[in-house]
Structures are given as structure tokens and as C-alpha cells.
Residue, then its C-alpha position, 0 to 999 in steps of 0.5 A: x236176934x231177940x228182943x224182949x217187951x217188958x211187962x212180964x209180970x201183968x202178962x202172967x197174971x192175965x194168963x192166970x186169970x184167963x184160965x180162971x174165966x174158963x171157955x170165954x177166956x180161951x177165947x180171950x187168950x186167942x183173941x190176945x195173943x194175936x192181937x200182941x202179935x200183929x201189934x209188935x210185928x208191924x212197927x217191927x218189921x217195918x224198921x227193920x226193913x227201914x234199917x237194912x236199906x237205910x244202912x247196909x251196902x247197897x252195891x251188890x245188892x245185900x240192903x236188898x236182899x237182907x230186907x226182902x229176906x227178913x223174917x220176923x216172929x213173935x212168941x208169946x208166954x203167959x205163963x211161967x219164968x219165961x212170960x213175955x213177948x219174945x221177937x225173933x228175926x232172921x234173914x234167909x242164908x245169912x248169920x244175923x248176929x255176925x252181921x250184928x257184929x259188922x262182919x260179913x264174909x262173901x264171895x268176889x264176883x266171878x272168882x273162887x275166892x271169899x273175903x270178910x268184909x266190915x259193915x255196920x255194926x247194930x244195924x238190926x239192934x239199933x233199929x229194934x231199940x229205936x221202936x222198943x218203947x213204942x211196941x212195949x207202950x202197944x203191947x201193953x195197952x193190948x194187955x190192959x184191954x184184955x185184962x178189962x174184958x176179963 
């Protein structure tokens, strides 16, 4: 599962400038591209965790075991097409974007036999929409920050 922040365009052209301003924007760049990392990856994962045991089945443990397993990371580009903050998740041993689709195929307890079960469609989509905004406006105030000290 990805998620994209918009703001493409301001995030090329701070990187263009960065290379302009030589050793003190490596510095700067660094100094950036962390701070837009841990500014999109908390409210992130906090949602999504939120998401899994607000929605997913409980019984038998998947809401559990999808938000203890859930990894979320964030790429960032500042130069070419593709620029921008790109937000991955996954969950260790499952298929996200089948689960996405409502569908989750395990076994039955004590027997050799699986079965597809539905559950919530857009559990982790959902969730990312619900704080798409809110991570776009931080991620972009990061950028702004740093384009001031440039």
C-alpha cells in the first residue's frame, strides 16, 4: 500500500536549490529529509495501528497481529519525476492490498483446511485518507522551513 503527499513541485525545487548551496545544503538536505520522515510516519502509524484494532476481527487475533506487524516507511525524492514523499506499509506474512480488498484466506484452527473469509474492505486506506491532509499540511510546512534557511 502507498500513499502519496502533494507538493511535488516545491520539493524539486528546494532539492535544486540545496545542490546550489553546496556543503551547508548537504547538511540542510539531511537535516530535511529526516524531518519529513518522522513528520509523516507518526501520525501514520498511529492511524493505522488505530485502524487494524478498531476494524479488523478481533477473534482469532488478526486486529492484534496486523497492528503489532505493521511496518510503515517513507521515501523521500527531491529530484526528477519521481519527487515527493511516498508512504509504504506492509504487515509481516499477510498480502495487504488483498486484505484492502476484503478478502483474507487462513487456516481453520486444528484442521487442514483453509478458507477466504471477508472482512472490511479499505481498512488501511481509509485510515490513510483520514490523515492524508493533516501529514500533506506538516510535510509541507517541513519543506517551507527549510526552504527559509536556504
Amino acid at each position: 500500500m502507498t500513499g502519496r503527499v502533494e507538493g511535488a513541485d516545491q520539493l524539486r525545487d528546494l532539492g535544486k536549490r540545496l545542490r546550489a548551496a553546496g556543503d551547508e545544503g548537504k547538511q540542510l538536505r539531511r537535516d530535511l529529509l529526516r524531518s519529513i520522515r518522522q513528520t509523516a510516519k507518526g501520525p501514520l502509524v498511529d492511524e493505522l495501528k488505530a485502524a487494524a484494532l478498531r476494524r479488523l476481527p478481533a477473534r482469532g487475533g488478526l486486529a492484534a497481529y496486523a497492528a503489532k506487524q505493521l511496518k510503515v516507511s517513507v521515501r523521500t525524492r527531491l529530484s526528477g519525476q519521481q519527487a515527493g514523499v511516498t508512504v509504504l506499509a506492509a504487515i509481516k506474512g499477510m498480502d495487504l492490498p488483498k486484505l484492502e480488498t476484503g478478502k483474507l484466506r487462513h487456516p481453520v484452527y486444528g484442521r487442514d483446511t483453509w478458507v477466504n473469509q471477508k472482512i472490511p474492505a479499505r481498512v488501511f486506506s481509509d485510515a490513510v485518507d483520514q490523515v492524508a491532509d493533516q501529514v500533506g499540511k506538516a510535510v509541507l510546512q517541513v519543506v517551507d522551513d527549510t526552504a527559509r534557511k536556504v
